[in-house]
BAVO-723650 format. One line per field, with one value per residue: residue number from 1; z, y, x of N, C-alpha, C in turn; residue in three letters. Coordinates in steps of 0.001 Angstrom, whole numbers, plus 500000, padded with zeros to 6 digits. Atoms other than C-alpha are relative to their C-alpha. Layout:
REM residues N
nunu: NUM ...;
n_w: Z ...;
n_v: Y ...;
n_u: X ...;
ca_w: Z ...;
ca_v: Y ...;
ca_u: X ...;
c_w: Z ...;
c_v: Y ...;
c_u: X ...;
sese: ALA ...;
//
This chain:
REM residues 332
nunu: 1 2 3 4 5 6 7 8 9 10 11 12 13 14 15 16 17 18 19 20 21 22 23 24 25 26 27 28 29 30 31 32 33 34 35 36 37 38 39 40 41 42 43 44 45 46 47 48 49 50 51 52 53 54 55 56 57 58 59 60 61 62 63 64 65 66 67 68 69 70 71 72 73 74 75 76 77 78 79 80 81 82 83 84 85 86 87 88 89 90 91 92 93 94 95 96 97 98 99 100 101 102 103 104 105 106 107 108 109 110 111 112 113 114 115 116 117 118 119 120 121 122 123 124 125 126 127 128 129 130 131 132 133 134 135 136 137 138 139 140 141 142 143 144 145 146 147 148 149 150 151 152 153 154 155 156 157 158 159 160 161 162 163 164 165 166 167 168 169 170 171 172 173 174 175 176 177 178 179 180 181 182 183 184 185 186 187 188 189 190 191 192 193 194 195 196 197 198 199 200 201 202 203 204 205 206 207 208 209 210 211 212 213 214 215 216 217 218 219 220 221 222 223 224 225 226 227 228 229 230 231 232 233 234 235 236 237 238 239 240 241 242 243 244 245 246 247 248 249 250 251 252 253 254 255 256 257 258 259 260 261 262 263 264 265 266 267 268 269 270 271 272 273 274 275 276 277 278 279 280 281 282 283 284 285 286 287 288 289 290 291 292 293 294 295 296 297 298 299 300 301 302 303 304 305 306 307 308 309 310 311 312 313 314 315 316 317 318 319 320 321 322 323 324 325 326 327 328 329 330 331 332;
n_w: 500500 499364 499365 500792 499813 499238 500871 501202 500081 500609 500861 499484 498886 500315 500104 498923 499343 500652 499582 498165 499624 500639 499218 498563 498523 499759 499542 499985 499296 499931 499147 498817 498882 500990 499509 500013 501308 500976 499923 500061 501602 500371 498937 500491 501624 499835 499467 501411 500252 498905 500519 501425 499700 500360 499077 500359 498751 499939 499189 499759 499161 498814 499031 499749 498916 498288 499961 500707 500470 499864 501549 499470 500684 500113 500033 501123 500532 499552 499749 500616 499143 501234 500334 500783 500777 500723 501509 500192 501199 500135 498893 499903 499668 499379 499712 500081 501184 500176 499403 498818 498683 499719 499990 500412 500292 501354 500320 500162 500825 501013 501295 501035 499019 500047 499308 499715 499284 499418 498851 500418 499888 501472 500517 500277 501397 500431 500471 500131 501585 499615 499783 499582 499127 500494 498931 499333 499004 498642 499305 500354 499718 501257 501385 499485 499503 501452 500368 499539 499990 501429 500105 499616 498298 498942 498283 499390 498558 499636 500667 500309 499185 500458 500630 499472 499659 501258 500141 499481 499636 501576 499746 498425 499575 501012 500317 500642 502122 500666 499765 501111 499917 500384 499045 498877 500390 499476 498607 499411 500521 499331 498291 499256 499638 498622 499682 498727 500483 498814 499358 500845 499339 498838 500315 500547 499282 498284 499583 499433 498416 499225 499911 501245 500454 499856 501083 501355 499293 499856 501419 500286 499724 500477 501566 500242 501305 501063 501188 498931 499045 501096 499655 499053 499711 498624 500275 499418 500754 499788 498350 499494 500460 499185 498394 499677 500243 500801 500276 500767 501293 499127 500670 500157 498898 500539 501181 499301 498658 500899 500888 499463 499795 501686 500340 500548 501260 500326 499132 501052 499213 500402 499435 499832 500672 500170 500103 501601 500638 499311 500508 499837 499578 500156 500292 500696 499684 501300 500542 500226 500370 499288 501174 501218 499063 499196 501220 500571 499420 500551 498655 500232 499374 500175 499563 498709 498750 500748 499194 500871 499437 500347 499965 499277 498599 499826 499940 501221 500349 499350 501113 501495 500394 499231 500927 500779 499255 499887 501879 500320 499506 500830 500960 499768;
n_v: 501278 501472 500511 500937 501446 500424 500602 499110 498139 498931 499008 499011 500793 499940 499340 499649 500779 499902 498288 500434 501026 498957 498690 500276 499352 499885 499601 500782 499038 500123 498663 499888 500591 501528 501009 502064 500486 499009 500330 501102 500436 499096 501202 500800 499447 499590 501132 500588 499151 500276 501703 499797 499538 499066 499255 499802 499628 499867 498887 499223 498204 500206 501341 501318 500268 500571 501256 501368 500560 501968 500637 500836 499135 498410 498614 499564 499214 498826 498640 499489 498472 498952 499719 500985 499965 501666 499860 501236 500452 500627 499227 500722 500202 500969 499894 498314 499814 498651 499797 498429 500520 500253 498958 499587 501196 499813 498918 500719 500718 499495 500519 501139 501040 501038 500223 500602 499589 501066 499519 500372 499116 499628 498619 500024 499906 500130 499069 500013 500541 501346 499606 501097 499483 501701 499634 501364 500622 499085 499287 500052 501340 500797 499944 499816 501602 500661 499223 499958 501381 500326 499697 501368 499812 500707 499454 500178 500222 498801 499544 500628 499372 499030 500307 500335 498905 499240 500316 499931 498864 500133 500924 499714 501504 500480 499476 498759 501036 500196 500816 500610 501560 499882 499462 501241 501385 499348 500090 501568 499953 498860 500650 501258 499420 499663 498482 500120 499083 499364 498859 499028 499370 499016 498846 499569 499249 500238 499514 498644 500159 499643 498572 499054 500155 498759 498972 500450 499555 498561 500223 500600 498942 498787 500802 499426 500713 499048 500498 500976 500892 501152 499959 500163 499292 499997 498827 500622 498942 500657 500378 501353 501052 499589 500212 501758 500542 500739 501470 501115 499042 499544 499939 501262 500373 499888 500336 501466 500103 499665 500949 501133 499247 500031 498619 498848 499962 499578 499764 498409 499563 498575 499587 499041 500197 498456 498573 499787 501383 500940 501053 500666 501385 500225 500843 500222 501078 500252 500006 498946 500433 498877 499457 498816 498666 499494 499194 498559 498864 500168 501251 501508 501120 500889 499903 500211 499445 498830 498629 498341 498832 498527 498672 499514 499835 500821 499611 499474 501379 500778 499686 500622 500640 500767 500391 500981 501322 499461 500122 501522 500966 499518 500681 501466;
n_u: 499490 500092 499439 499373 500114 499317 499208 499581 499419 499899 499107 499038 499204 498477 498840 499708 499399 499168 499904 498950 498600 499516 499962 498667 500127 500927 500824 501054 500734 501492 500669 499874 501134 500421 500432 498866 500240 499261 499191 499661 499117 498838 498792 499914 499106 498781 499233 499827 499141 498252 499488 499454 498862 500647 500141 501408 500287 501783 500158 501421 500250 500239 499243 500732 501147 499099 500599 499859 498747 499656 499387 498076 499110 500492 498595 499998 500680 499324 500961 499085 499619 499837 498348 499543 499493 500385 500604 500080 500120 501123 501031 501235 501193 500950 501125 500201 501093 499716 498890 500114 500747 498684 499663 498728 499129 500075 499001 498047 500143 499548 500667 499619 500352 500833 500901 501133 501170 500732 501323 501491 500981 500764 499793 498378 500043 498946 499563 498282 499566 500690 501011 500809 501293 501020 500826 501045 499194 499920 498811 498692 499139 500376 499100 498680 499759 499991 498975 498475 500077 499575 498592 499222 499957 500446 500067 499974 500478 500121 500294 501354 500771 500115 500861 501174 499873 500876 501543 500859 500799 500934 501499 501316 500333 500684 501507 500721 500304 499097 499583 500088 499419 498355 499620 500102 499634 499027 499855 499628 498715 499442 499977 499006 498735 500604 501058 500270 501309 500366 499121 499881 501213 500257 499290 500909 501300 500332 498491 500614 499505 501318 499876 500894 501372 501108 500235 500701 501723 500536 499876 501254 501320 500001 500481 501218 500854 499726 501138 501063 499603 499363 498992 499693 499133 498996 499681 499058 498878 498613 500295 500755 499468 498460 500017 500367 498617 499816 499378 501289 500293 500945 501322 500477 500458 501001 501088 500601 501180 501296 500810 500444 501359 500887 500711 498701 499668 499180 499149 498759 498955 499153 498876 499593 498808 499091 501246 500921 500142 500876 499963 501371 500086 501538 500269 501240 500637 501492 499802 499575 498577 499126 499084 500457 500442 498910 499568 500313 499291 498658 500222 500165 499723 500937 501346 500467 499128 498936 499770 499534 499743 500367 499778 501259 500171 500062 501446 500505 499548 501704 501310 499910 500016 500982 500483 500281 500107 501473 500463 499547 501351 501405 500337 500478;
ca_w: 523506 524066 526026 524177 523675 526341 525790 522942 522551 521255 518648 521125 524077 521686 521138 524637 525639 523130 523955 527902 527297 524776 526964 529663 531669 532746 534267 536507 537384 538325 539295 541801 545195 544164 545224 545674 541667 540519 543011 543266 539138 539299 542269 540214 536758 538586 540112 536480 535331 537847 536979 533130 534735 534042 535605 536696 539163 540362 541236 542252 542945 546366 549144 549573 551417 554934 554407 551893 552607 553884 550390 549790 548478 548586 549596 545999 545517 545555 546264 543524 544787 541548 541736 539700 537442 535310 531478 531017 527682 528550 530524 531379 532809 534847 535741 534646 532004 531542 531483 533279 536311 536440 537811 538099 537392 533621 533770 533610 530346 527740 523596 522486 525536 524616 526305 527514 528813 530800 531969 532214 532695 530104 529903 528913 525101 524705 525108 524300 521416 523049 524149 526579 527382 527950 529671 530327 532545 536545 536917 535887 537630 535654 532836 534285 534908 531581 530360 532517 532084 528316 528627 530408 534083 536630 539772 542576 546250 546308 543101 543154 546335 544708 541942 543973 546346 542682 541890 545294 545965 542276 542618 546019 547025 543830 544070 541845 537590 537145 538511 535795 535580 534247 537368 539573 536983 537846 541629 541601 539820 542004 545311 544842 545915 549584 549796 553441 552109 555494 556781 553338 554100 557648 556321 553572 555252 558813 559844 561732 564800 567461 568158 564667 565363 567174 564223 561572 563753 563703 559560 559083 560861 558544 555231 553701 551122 548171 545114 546818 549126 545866 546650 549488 550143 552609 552459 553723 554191 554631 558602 558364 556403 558264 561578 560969 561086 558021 558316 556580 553380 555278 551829 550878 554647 553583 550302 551886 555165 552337 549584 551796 551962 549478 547928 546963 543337 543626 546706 546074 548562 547999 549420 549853 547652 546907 547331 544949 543864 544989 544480 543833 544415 542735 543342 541644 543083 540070 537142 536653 534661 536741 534222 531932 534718 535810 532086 531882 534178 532473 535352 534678 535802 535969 535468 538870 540398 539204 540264 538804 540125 540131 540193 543096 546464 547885 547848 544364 543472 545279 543099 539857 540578 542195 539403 537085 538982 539374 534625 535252 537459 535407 532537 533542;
ca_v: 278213 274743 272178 269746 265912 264634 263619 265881 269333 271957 274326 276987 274676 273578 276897 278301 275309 275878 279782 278926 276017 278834 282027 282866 285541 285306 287109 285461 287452 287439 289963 292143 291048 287680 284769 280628 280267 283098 282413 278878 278607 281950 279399 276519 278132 279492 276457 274436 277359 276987 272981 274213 276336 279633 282993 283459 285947 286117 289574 291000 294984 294087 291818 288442 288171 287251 284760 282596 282410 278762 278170 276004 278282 281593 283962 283268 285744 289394 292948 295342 298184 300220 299842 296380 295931 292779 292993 289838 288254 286505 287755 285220 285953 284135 284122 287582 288684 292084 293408 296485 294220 293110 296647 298095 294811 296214 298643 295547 294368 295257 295834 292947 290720 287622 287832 284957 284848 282055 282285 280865 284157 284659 288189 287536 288883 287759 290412 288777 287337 283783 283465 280191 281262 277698 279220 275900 275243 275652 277651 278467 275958 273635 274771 274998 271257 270115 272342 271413 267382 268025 269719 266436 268041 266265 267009 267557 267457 271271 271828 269383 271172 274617 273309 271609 274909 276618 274582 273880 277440 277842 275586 276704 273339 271811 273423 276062 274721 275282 272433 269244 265166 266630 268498 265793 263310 266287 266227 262434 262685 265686 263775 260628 263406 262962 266095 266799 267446 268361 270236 272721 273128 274336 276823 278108 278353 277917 280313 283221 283980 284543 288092 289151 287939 291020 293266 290751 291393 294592 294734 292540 294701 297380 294929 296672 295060 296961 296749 295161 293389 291173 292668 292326 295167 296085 299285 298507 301732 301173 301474 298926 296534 297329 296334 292642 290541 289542 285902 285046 286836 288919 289384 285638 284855 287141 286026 282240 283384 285479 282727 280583 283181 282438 285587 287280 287785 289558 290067 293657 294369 298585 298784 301963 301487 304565 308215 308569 304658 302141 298544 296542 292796 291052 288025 286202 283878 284270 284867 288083 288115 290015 289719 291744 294236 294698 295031 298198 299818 298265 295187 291304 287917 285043 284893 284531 286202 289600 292521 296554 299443 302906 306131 308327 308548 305179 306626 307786 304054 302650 304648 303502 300449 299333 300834 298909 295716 297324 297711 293683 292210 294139 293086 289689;
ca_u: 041268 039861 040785 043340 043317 044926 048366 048611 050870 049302 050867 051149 051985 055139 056242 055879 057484 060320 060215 061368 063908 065211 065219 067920 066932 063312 060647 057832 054841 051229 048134 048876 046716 047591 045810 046946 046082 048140 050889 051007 051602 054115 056122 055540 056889 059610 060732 060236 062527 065520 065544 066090 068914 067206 068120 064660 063260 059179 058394 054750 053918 053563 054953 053457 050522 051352 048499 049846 053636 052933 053309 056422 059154 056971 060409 060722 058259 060038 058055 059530 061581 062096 066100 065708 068298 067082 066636 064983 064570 061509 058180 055670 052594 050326 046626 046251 043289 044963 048671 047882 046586 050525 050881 054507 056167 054981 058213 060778 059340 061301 060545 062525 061243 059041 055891 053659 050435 048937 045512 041826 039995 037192 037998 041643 042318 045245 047692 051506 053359 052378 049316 047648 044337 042274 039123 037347 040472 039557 042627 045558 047513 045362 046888 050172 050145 049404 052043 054673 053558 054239 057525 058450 059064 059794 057560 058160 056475 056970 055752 052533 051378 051400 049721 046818 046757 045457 043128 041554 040619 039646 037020 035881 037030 035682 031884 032057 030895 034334 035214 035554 036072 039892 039865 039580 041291 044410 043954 044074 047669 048641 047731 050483 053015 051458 049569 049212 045416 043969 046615 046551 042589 043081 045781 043368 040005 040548 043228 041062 042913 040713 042000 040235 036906 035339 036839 035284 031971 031645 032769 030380 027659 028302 026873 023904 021330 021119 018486 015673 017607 019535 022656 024774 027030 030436 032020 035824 038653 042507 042076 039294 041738 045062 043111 042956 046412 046572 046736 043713 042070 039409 037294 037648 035938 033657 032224 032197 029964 027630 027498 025719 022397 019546 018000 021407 022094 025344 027946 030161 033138 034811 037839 039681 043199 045223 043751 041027 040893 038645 039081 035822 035399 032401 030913 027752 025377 022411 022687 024236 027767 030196 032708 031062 030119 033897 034688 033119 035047 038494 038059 037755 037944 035242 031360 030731 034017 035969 037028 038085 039469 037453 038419 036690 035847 034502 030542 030973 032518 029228 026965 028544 028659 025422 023930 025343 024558 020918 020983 022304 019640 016722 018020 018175;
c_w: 500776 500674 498814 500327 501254 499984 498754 500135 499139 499305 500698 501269 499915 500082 501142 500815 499389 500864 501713 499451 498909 500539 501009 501059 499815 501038 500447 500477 500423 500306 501331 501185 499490 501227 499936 498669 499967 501529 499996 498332 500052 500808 499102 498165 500567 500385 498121 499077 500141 499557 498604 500338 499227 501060 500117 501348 499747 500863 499894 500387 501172 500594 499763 500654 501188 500042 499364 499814 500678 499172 499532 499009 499639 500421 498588 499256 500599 499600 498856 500501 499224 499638 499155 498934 498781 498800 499772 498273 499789 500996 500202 501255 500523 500837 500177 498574 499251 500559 500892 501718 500536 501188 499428 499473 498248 499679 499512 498713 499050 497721 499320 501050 499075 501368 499983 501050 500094 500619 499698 500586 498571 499481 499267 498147 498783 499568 499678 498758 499984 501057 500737 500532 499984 501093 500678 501028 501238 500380 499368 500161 499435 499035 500257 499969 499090 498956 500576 499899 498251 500013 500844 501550 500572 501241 501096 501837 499964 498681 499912 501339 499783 498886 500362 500967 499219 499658 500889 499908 498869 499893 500637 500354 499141 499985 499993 498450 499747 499617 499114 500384 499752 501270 500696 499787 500666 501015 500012 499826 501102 501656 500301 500533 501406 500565 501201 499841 501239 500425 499201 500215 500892 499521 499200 500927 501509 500758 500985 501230 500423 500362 498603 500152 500479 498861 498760 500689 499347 498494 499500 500623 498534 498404 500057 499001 499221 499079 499900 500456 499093 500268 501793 499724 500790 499316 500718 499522 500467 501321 499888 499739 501160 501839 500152 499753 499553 499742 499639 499340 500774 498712 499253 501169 499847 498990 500894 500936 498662 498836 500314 500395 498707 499961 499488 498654 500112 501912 499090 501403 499569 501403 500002 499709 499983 500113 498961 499168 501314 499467 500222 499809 499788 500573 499254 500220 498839 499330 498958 499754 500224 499313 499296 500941 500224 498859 499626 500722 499887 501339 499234 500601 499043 499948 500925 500921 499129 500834 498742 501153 499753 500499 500726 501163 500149 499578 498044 498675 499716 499012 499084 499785 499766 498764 498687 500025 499742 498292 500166 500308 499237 498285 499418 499202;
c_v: 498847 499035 498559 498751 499831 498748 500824 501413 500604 500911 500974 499299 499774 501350 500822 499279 500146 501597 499678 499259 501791 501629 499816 500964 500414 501237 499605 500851 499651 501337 500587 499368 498567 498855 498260 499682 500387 499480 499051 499847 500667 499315 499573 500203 500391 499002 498736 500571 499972 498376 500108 501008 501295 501440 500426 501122 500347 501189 500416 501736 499755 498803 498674 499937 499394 498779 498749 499804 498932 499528 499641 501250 501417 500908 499687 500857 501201 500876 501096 501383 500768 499989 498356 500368 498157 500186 498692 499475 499252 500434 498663 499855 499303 500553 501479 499951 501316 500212 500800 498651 498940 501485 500483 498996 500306 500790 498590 499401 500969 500281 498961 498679 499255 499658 498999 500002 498537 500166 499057 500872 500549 501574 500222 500212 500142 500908 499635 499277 498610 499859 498319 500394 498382 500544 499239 499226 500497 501013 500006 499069 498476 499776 499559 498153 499188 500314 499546 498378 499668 500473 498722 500320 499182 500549 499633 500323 501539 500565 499502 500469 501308 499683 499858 501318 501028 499704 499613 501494 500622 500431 500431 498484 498805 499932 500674 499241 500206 498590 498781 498766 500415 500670 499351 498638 501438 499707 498631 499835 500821 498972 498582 500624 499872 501350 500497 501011 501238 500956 501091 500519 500842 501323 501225 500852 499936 500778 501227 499810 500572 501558 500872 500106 501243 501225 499335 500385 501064 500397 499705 500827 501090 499667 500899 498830 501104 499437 498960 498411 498485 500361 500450 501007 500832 501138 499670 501824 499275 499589 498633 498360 499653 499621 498547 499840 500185 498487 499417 501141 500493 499957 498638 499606 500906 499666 498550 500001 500058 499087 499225 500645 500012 501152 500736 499693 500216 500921 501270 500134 501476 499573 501301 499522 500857 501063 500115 498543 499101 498891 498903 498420 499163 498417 499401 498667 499888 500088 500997 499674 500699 500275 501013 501441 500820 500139 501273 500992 499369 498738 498543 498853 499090 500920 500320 501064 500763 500786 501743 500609 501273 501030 500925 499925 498356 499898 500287 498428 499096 499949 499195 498592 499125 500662 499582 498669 499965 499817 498332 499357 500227 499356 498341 498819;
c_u: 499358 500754 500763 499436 501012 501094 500471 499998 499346 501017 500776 500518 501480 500799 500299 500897 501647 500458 501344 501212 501446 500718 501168 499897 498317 499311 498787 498918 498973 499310 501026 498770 500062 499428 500586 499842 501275 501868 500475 500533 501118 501236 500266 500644 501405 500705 500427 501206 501365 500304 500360 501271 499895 500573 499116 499924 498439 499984 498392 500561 500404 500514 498980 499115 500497 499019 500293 501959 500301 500391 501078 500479 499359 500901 500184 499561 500279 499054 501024 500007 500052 501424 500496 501266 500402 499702 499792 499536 498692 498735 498699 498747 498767 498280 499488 499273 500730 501140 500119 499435 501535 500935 501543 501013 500044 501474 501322 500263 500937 499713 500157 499232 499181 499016 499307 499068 499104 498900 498816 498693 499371 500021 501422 500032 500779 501017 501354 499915 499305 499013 499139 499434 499311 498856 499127 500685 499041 500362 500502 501048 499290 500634 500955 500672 499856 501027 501224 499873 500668 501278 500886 500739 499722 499543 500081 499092 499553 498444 498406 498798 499426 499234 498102 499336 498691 498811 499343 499415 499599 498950 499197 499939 499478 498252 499927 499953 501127 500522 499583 500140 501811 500412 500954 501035 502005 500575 500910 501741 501090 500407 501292 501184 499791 499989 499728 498465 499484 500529 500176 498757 499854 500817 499485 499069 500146 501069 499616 500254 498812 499954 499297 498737 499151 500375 499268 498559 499759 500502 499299 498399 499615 499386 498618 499646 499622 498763 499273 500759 500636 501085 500691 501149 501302 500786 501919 501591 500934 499851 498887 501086 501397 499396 499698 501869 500436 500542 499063 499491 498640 498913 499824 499235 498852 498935 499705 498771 498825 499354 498989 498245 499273 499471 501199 500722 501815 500823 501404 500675 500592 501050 500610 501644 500762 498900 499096 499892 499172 500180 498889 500324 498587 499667 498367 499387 498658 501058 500334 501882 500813 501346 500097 499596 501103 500335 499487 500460 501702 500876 499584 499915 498932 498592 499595 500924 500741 499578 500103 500364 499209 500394 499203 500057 499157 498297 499709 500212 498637 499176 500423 499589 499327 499431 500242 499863 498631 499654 500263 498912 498629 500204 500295 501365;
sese: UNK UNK UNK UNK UNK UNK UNK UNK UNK UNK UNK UNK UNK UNK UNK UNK UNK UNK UNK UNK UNK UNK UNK UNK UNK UNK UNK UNK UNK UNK UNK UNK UNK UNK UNK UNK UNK UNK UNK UNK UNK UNK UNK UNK UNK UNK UNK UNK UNK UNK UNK UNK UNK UNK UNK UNK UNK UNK UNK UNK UNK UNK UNK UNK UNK UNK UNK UNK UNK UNK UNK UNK UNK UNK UNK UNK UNK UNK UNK UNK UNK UNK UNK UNK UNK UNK UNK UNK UNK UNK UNK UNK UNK UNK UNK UNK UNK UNK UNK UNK UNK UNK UNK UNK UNK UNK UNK UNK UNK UNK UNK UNK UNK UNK UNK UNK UNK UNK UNK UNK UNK UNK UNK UNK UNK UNK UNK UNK UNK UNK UNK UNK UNK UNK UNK UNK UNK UNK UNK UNK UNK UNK UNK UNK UNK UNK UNK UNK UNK UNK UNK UNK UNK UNK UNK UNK UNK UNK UNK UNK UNK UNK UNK UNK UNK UNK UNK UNK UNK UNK UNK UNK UNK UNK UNK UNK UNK UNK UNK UNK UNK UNK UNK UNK UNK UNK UNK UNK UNK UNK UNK UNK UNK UNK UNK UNK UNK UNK UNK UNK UNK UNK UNK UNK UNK UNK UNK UNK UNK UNK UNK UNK UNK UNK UNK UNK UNK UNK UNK UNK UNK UNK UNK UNK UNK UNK UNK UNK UNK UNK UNK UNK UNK UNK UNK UNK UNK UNK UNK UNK UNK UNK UNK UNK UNK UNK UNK UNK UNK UNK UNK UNK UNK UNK UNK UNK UNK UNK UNK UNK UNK UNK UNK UNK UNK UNK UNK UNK UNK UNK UNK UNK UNK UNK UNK UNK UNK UNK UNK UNK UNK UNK UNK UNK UNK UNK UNK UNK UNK UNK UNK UNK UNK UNK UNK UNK UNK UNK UNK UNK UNK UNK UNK UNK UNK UNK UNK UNK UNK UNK UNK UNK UNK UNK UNK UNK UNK UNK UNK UNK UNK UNK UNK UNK UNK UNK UNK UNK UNK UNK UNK UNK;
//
């Protein structure tokens, strides 16, 4: 979906917007492994939610990142135990291309539920009854903010920081092509809430206690170059992950150091996920479409930035995936 006139509701804007004021017991979600997009909107919906006097609850697979519960009102965001007992009437979805990438949070949905689906990942193919994909948005919280300006929300302080949150790290700070004049004309709007800009930056990118840096060393040693030296490669098991803090995204601090090296088509992170799963991490400095790469192993996101899961031992992950990075760069 395109980007609207500005000022003017969309068809499905009205009826998503109708859908919520309508609904009474919600459901807020996002990816699992979520990032400041996907949680900052799933906050910022949930909070929009509770002011319509909503029984709402925001649950992920997994706990909160220990990195991003600076985020105002992030204990809003609950780890699901399996002993829920929530039949919610409404499910809405955030910065997710794919329901399966909601993981277990998929069990609470119900058949009669009313699904929506908020996103601006070009792989997204619209899987609910209501459906806001706008892929020329930045972000999600892009969206989110045009959406909640037309439902006539009032924001607030909490909410315009979680917003901005989304779409800085987006962007990449606003220099990645996502980034737009509506971006910026956003920000400007976002910022009269007094933004404590600076102070959300250092929290972001600047958070690497000093006790991590000889394990990011020696992590970083372990990078190979791959298919004549175009890809940049890091091999990463649970023990490697589990030996940093966690107070800063160890494979966001990675892609940032590596973006900054000319000659590298394509940055790949393996992780070591559950027994026999591997979780891959693309990024794309040419002009190789990693979207379409991570769609072939039932994986998505952006052009430039997506991920997948494979099936396998971490070596057998590698192979697959480098050569289909290797069919990308050849065929140009």
């Amino acid at each position: 979906m395109k980007r609207g006139k500005a000022g003017k509701v969309s068809t499905m804007e009205k009826k998503i917007i109708d859908a919520l004021r309508k609904s009474r017991k919600v459901v807020v979600t996002m990816h699992v492994h979520p990032d400041p997009d996907a949680l900052g909107a799933a906050l910022a919906m949930t909070l929009f939610l509770k002011s319509l006097g909503k029984d709402v609850r925001l649950y992920n697979e997994g706990e909160c990142p220990k990195w991003l519960t600076f985020m105002p009102r992030s204990r809003l965001c609950h780890a699901l135990t399996g002993k829920e007992r929530f039949s919610p009437d409404t499910v809405v979805i955030l910065d997710c291309g794919d329901m399966n990438r909601i993981g277990k949070v998929k069990g609470l949905i119900g058949e009669r539920a009313c699904v929506i689906n908020i996103d601006h990942h070009v792989t997204n193919q619209g899987f609910a009854q209501l459906n806001l994909v706008q892929t020329g948005y930045s972000s999600t919280s892009e969206i989110l903010y045009e959406l909640l300006k037309r439902a006539r929300f009032t924001f607030t302080r909490d909410v315009a920081i979680l917003l901005y949150l989304g779409i800085l790290t987006d962007t990449g700070s606003f220099g990645f092509d996502c980034t737009t004049s509506h971006t910026h004309e956003v920000i400007a709007d976002l910022l009269k809430y007094k933004i404590p800009v600076g102070e959300l930056y250092r929290k972001v990118y600047e958070t690497m206690p000093k006790e991590d840096l000889k394990t990011f060393f020696a992590t970083m040693n372990r990078l190979t170059l791959e298919c004549d030296a175009r890809v940049a490669c890091l091999v990463m098991t649970k023990k490697d992950v589990e030996a940093f803090s966690g107070d800063f995204d160890i494979r966001d601090k990675i892609f940032g150091l590596l973006r900054a090296i000319n000659g590298l088509d394509v940055i790949v992170i393996f992780t070591e996920a559950d027994l026999g799963r591997v979780r891959v991490n693309l990024r794309s400095r040419g002009n190789v479409d990693v979207s379409r790469l991570a769609g072939k192993f039932n994986g998505g996101g952006h052009k430039k930035a997506s991920g997948c899961y494979v099936d396998g031992s971490i070596l057998q992950a590698k192979e697959l995936i480098l050569a289909a990075i290797q069919e990308a760069i050849v065929r140009g």
